[in-house]
C-alpha positions as CSV (number, residue, x, y, z in Angstrom):
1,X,22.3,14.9,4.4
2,X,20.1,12.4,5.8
3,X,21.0,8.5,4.7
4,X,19.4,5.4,5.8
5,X,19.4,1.8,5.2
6,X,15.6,0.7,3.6
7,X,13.9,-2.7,4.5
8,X,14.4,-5.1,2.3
9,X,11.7,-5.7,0.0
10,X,12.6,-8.8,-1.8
11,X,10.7,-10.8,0.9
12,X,6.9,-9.6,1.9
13,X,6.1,-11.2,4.7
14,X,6.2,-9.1,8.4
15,X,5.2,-5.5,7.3
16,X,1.6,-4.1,8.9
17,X,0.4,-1.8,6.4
18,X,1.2,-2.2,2.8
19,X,0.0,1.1,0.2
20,X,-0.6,-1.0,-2.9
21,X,-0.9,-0.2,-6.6
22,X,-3.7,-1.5,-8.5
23,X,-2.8,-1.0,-11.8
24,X,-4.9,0.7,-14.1
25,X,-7.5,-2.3,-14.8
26,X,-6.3,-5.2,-16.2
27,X,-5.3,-7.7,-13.7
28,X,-2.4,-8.8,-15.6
29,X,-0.7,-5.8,-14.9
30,X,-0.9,-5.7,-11.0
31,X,2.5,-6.5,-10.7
32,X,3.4,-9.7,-8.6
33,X,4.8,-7.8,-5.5
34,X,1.3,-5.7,-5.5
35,X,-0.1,-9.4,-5.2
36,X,1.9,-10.5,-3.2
37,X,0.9,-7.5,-0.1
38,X,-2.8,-8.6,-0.9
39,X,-1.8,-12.3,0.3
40,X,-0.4,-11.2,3.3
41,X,-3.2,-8.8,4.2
42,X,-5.7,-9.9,6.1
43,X,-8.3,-6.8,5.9
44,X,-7.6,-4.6,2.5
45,X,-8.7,-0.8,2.5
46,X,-10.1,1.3,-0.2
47,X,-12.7,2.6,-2.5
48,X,-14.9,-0.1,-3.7
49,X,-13.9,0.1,-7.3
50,X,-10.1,0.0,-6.3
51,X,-11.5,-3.7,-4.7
52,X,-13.1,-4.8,-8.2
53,X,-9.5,-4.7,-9.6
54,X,-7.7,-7.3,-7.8
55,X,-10.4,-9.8,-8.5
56,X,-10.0,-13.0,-7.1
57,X,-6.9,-11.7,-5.2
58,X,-9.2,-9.9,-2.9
59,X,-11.2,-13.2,-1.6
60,X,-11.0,-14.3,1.8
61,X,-10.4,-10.7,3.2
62,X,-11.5,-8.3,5.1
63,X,-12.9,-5.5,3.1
64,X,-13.2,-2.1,4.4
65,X,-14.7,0.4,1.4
66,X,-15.1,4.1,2.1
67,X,-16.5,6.1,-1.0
68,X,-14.7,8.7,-3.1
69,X,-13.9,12.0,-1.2
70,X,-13.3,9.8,2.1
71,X,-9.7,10.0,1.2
72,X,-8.3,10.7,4.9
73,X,-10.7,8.2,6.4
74,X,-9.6,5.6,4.4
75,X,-5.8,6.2,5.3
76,X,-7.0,6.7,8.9
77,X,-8.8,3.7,8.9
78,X,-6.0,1.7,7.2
79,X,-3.8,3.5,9.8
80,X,-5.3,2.2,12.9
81,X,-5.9,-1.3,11.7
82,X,-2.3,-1.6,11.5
83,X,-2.0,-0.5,14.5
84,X,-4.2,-2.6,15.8
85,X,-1.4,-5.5,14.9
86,X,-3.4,-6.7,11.3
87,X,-1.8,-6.6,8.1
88,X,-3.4,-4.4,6.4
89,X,-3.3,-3.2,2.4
90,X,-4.7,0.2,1.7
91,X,-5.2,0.1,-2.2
92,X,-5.2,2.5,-5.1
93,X,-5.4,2.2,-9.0
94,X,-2.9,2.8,-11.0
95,X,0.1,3.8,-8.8
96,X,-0.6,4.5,-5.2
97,X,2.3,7.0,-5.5
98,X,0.8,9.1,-7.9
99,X,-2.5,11.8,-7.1
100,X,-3.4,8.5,-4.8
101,X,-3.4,7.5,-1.1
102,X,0.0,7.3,-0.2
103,X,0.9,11.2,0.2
104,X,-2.4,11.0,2.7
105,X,-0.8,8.4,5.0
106,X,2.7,10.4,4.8
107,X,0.7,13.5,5.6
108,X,-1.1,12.1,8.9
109,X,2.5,10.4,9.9
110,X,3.7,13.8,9.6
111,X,1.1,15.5,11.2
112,X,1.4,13.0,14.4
113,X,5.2,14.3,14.5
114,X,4.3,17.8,14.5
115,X,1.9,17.1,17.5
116,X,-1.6,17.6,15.6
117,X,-2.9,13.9,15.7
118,X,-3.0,12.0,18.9
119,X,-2.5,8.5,17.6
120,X,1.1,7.8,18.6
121,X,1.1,4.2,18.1
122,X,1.0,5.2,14.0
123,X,5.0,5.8,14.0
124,X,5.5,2.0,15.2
125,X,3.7,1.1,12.3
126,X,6.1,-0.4,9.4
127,X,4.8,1.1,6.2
128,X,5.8,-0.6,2.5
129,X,4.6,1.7,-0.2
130,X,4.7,-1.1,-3.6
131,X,4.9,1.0,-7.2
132,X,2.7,-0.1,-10.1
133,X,1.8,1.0,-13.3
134,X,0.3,4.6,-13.7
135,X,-2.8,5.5,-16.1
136,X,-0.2,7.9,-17.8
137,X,2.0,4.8,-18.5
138,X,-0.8,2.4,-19.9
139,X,-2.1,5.6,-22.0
140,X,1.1,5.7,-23.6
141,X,1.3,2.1,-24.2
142,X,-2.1,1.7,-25.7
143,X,-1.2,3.9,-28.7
144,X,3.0,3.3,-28.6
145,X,5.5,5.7,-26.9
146,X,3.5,8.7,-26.4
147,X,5.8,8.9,-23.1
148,X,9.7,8.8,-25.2
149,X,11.4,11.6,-24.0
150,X,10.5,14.3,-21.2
151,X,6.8,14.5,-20.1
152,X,4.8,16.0,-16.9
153,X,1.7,15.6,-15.3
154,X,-0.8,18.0,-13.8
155,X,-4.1,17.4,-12.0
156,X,-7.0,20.3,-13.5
157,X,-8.8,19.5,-10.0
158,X,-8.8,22.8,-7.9
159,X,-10.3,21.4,-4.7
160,X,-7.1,21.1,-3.2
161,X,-4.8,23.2,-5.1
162,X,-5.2,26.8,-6.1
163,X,-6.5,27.2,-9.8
164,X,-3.6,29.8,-10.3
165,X,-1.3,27.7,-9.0
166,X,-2.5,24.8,-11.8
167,X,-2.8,27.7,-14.5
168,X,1.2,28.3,-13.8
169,X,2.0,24.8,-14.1
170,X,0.2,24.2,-17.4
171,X,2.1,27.1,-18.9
172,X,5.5,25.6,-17.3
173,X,4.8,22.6,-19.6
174,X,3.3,24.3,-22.4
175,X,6.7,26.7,-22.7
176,X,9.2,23.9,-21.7
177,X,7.6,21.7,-24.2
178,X,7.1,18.7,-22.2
179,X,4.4,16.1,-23.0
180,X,1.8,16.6,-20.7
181,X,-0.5,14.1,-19.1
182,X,-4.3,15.6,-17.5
183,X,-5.2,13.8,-14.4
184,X,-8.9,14.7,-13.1
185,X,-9.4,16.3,-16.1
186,X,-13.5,17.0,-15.8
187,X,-15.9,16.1,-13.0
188,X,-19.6,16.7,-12.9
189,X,-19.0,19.9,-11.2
190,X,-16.1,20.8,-13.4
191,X,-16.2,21.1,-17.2
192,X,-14.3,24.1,-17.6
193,X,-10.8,23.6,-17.1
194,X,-9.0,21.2,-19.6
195,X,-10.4,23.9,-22.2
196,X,-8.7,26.4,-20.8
197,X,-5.7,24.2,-20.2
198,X,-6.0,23.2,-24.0
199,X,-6.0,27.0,-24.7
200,X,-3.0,27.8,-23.0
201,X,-1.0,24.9,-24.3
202,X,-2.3,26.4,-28.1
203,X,-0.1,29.1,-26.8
204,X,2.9,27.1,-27.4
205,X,2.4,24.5,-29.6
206,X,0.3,23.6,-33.0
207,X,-3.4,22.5,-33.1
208,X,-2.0,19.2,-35.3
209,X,-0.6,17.7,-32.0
210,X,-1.5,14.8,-30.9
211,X,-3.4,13.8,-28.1
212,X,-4.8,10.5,-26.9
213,X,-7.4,10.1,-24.6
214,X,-7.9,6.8,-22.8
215,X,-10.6,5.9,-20.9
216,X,-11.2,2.9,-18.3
217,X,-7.7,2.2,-19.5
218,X,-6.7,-1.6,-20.0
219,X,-10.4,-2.9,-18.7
220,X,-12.7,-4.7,-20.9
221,X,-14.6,-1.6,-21.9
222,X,-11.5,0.1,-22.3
223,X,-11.6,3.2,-25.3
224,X,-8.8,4.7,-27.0
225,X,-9.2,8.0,-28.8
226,X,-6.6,9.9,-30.6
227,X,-7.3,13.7,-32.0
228,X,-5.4,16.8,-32.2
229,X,-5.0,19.1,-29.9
230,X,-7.4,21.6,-31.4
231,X,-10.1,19.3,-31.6
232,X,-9.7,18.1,-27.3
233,X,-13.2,19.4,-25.6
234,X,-14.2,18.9,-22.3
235,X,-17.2,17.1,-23.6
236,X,-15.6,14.2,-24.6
237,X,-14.3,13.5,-21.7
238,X,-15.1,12.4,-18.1
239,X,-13.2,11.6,-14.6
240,X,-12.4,8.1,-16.0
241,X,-10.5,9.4,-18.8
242,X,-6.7,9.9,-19.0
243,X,-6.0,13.3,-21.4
244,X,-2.3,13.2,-22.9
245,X,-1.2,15.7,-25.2
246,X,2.2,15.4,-27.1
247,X,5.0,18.3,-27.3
248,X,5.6,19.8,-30.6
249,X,7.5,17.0,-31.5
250,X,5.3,14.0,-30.9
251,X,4.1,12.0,-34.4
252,X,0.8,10.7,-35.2
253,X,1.8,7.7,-37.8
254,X,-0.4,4.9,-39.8
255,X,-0.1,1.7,-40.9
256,X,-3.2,1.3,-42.8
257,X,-5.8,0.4,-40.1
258,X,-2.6,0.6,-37.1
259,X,-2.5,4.2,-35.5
260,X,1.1,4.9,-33.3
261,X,1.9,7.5,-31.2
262,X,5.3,8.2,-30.0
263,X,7.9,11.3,-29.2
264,X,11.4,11.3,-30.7
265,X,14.1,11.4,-28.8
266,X,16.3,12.0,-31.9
267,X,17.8,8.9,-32.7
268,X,17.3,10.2,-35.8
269,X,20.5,12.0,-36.1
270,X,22.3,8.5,-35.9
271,X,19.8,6.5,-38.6
């Protein structure tokens, strides 16, 4: 069993490349540690919209934007400019942790180990990966606890993972009855696949549950949608959308012109 002792992260201040969460949109929730690594950076990396987000935070730097699908130039790029001795923040939204950049980074480090990168000065490179608020998370929120007991996530894009391998996983959640958040749910070349994943989740629960979709979640232009599972179409949504569908638990409830969502984790029993 591997055991080691982790830097201390109370104090930002020395490390070269920081992998920063964004947050889904609103400002307010970048969370004062994720603000803190922008302040120390001196050149921030990432997709141009990922820049947007940390508003004035992001003034006085060095920007570097690379557009979507340049996800391993970005982390290459943030790679050798900490190597190159400046302090460098390669940002995401949401959390960087989650379908972002960070697994990129890991997956170059690791690839330098194994001999199949020549960029050796990489390992001397001291990496602090800072955790933020997820679009699952602020989906939840927007509508009340859609997120209160066990839930998953799986990503419907197939460009880098098998569409049988994604089929499997949807039918894991659908029969362990786990709420189940849709990350990449459409793109303009795919409009198939969250029907299909809405079909096979109809397998195992009713049509009445709930789903919520959020879109630009917690911006200004932020939209909040909630239908039943029956009614979810791929046509009503688009890659800025978060899908989450409830288990066969989760409750739709109104308070005249108030709509909640939330799963029980049956308290119930001791009301």
């Amino acid at each position: 069993m591997a055991s080691y002792q982790p830097s201390n992260q109370s104090t930002i201040n020395m490390t070269q490349l920081y992998l920063v969460s964004a947050g889904p949109g609103d400002a307010h929730l970048i969370t004062p540690k994720s603000a803190s690594a922008i302040n120390a950076a001196s050149d921030i990396v990432a997709y141009g919209l990922y820049i947007d987000l940390l508003g004035d935070m992001g003034r006085g730097k060095t920007h570097h934007e690379l557009p979507l699908g340049e996800e391993i130039g970005r982390a290459r790029l943030a790679l050798n400019l900490a190597a190159s001795g400046k302090v460098t923040a390669l940002v995401s939204s949401g959390d960087i942790g989650i379908y972002a950049m960070a697994t990129v980074v890991f997956e170059l480090l690791d690839n330098q180990l194994a001999g199949k990168e020549d960029n050796p000065e990489w390992l001397d490179i001291d990496i602090q990966v800072i955790p933020g608020i997820s679009a699952m998370q602020a989906n939840s929120s927007s509508v009340g606890a859609l997120l209160g007991h066990d839930f998953c996530t799986v990503s419907l894009s197939d460009l880098l993972t098998p569409w049988e391998t994604i089929i499997k996983r949807v039918h894991s959640a659908g029969s362990g009855d786990f709420v189940v958040s849709f990350y990449n749910p459409v793109s303009i070349k795919r409009n198939w696949q969250l029907n299909t994943a809405r079909d096979i989740l109809l397998e195992y629960r009713p049509g009445s549950t709930p789903v919520v979709l959020g879109r630009n979640l917690t911006r200004e232009d932020h939209k909040i949608s909630i239908i039943r599972l029956d009614q979810l179409d791929a046509k009503d949504v688009d890659m800025f959308t978060c899908v989450s569908v409830g288990n066969s638990e989760s409750k739709h409830i109104v308070n005249g012109d108030k709509h909640w969502v939330y799963t029980p984790r049956g308290y119930s029993k001791k009301l």
